[in-house]
C-alpha positions, 0 to 999 in steps of 0.5 A: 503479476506482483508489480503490476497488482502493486502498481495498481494498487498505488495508482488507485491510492492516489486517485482515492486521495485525490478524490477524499481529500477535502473529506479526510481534511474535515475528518482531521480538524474534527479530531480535537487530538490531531488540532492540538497536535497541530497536524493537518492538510501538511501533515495528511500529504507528508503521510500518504507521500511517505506511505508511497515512498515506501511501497515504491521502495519496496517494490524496487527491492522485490521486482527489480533487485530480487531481496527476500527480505524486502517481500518480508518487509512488504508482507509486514507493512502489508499486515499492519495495514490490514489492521485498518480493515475492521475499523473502515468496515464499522462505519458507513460504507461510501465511495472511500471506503470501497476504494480503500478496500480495494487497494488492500484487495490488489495489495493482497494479491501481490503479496500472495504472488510473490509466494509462487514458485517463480518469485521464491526463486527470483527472491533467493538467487536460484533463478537467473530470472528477468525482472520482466517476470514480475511484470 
């Protein structure tokens, strides 16, 4: 269940970017910081790519390999992304809002299911567990 929650959760990441692209572009160039910086269109891709990368990683290590530390790592990365939620939520709640929510909602799951007694052993080497499990 964790990789398909996580999966899921990537999927709809991309298709949240695809559809607030041009919103989160113009939010950019309206922050005099980030044109100063001269950060923009190249520099939002690079992110969310990098953001990707790490979760695919990541979801390498936990549902194909069986590394402890890297559910860890994800729980981490997963806390410092809900730092996110009180700010999305003091603004106007449109369409990218919700969708961004929700991918912390399937996020959130995956991680409580790698607390289950099945992924704890996979994660420490007792169970001769198939990778198919996490599916």
């Amino acid at each position: 269940m964790f990789e398909r929650l996580l999966l899921a959760s990537i999927a709809l990441s991309a298709a949240t970017f695809a559809v607030g692209y041009e919103a989160m572009l113009a939010a950019m160039a309206g922050d005099p910081r980030l044109q100063a910086a001269g950060l923009g269109g190249g520099f939002l891709i690079g992110s969310v790519l990098a953001e990707y990368a790490i979760y695919l990683v990541l979801w390498y290590l936990i549902a194909r390999r069986g590394v402890n530390w890297a559910k860890w790592v994800f729980v981490a990365v997963l806390a410092l992304g809900l730092l996110s939620v009180p700010s999305a939520l003091g603004g106007p709640i449109n369409l990218l809002v919700v969708l961004g929510l929700a991918v912390v909602a399937l996020r959130v799951l995956a991680a409580i299911n790698l607390f289950r007694p099945d992924a704890i052993a996979w994660l420490r080497g007792e169970d001769e567990t198939d990778p198919a499990a996490f599916d």
